[in-house]
C-alpha positions in Angstrom: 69.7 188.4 136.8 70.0 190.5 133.5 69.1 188.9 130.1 70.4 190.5 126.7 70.2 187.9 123.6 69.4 188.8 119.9 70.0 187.5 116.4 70.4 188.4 112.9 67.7 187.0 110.4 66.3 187.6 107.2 67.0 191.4 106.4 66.5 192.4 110.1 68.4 192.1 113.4 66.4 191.4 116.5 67.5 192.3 120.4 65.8 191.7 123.4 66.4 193.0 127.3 64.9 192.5 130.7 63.3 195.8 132.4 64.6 195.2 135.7 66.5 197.8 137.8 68.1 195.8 140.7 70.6 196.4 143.2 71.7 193.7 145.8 68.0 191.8 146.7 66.1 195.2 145.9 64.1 195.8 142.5 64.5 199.6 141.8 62.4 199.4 138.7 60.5 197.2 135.9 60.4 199.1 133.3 64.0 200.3 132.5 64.8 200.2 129.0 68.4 198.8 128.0 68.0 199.1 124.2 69.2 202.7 122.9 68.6 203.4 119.6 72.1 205.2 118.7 70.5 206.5 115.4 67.9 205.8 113.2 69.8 202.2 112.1 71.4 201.2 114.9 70.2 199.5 118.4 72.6 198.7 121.3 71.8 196.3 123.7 73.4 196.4 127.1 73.5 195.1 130.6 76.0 195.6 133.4 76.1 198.2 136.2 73.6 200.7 136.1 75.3 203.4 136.3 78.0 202.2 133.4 75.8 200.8 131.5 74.1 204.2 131.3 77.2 206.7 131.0 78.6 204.3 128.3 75.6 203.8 126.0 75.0 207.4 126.0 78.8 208.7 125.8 78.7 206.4 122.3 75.5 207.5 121.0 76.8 211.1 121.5 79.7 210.1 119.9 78.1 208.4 117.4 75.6 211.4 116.8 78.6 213.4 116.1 80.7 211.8 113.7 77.4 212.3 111.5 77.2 216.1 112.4 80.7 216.6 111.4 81.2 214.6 108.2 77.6 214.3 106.7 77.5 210.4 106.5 76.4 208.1 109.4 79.2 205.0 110.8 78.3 202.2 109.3 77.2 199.4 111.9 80.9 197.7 111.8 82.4 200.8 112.2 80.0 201.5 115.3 80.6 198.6 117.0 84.7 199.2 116.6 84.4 202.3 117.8 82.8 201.0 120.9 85.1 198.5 121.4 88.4 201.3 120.8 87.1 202.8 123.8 86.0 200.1 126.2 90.0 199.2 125.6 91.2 202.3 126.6 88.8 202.2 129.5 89.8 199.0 130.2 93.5 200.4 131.0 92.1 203.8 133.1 88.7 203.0 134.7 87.2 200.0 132.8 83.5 199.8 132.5 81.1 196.9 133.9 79.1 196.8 130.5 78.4 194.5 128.3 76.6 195.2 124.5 75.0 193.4 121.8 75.2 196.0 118.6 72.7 195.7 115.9 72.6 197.5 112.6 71.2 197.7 109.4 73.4 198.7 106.6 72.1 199.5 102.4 75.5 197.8 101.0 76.3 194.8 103.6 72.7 194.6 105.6 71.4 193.5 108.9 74.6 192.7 111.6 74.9 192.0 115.0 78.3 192.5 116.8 79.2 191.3 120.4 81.2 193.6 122.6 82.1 192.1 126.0 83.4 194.3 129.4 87.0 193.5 128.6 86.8 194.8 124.8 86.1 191.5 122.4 84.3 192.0 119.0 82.8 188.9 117.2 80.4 189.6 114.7 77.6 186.9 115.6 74.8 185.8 114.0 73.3 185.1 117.7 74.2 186.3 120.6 73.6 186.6 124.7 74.7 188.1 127.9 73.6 187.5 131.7 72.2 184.2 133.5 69.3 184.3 131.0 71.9 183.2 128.2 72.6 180.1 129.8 68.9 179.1 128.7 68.7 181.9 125.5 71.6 180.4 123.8 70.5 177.1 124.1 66.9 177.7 122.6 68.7 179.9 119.6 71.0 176.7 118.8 68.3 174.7 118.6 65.7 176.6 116.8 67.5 179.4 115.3 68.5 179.0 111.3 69.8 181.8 109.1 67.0 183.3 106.8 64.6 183.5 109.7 61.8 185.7 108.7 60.6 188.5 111.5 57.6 186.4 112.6 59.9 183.3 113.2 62.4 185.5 115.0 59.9 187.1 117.5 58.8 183.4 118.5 62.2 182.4 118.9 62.6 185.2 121.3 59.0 184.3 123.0 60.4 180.7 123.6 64.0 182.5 125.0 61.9 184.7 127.6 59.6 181.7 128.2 63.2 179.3 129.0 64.6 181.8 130.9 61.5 182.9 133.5 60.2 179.4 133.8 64.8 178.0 134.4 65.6 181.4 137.0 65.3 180.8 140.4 64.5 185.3 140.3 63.7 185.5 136.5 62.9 189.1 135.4 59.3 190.0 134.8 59.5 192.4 131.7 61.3 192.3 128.5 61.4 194.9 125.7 62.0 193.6 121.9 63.4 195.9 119.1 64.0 194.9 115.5 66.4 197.0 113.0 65.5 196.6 109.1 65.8 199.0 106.0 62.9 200.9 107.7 65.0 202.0 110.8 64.9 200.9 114.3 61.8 200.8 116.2 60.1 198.7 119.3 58.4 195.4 118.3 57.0 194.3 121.7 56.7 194.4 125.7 56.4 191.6 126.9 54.6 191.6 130.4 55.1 189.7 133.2 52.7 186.4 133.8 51.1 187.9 136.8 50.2 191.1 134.6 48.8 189.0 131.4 48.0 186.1 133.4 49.5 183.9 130.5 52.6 183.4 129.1 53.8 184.9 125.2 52.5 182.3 122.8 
């Protein structure tokens, strides 16, 4: 029951991603974080198998990490995400990975972007974007309310109404979500949005 969804707004990109560890029926864990920072202007977004979705994300922030050792100059965010898609294709022809990402990245010349980046190696740059049942009910809320030029404080209660949607619509909804923004400042964590049982309401 993973839920990845985030969108692009005014100067900033936005993610957000359930904290749920689950195998089969069991819950492993509630706090897993599935948003990497790859560096300091670039979030990735991912759900899938655990143990791709690990070994992937961190095999391209390596990756990442060293094209910027070795030339002096960071990827830009498309370049990132085309990277990542060059070698879920090859993967996809050896030992493909279950792993799906939403890359965001913040950029001086072209700004905030958010690329999508499925299992079989598609790229669409999106200005909204989702993965897992809870995009069913994510996508749905961003067509409605989303516009372009949404300001942070609009975005992050866009995203409150997505996590409401999606625990009050799943039959097992996930308890915890984390929410990162990217911006000319850099990447960093916005919110952590608790369960209802742990706050005893839900996000307003």
């Amino acid at each position: 029951m993973e839920c990845v969804f985030g969108l692009v707004g005014n100067g900033f990109a936005i993610v957000a991603a359930d904290s749920s560890a689950v195998h089969s029926i069991l819950v492993h864990k509630s706090d897993e974080d599935k948003i990497m920072v790859l560096d300091s202007h670039k979030l990735v977004a991912a759900s899938g198998e655990p143990g791709d979705r690990v070994h992937f994300t961190e095999y391209i922030q390596k990756n990442v990490s060293l094209y910027q050792f070795r030339n002096g100059i960071p990827l830009t965010t498309a370049a990132a995400a085309n990277f990542t898609r060059g070698e879920l294709a090859t993967a996809l022809r050896k030992n493909p990975y279950s792993v799906n990402i939403l890359l965001a990245g913040y950029d001086k010349e072209s700004g905030p972007s958010l690329y999508y980046i499925d299992y079989i190696a598609t790229l669409h740059k999106v200005e909204k974007g989702a993965f897992g049942y809870g995009s069913y009910f994510s996508l749905s809320m961003m067509d409605r309310h989303y516009h372009s030029g949404m300001s942070v404080e609009e975005a992050i209660e866009l995203v409150d109404k997505c996590i409401v949607e999606i625990r009050s619509r799943l039959v097992v909804a996930p308890p915890n979500f984390v929410i990162k923004i990217v911006d000319k400042d850099g990447a960093r964590e916005v919110a952590w949005r608790q369960s209802i049982k742990d706050t005893g309401a839900l996000p307003v």
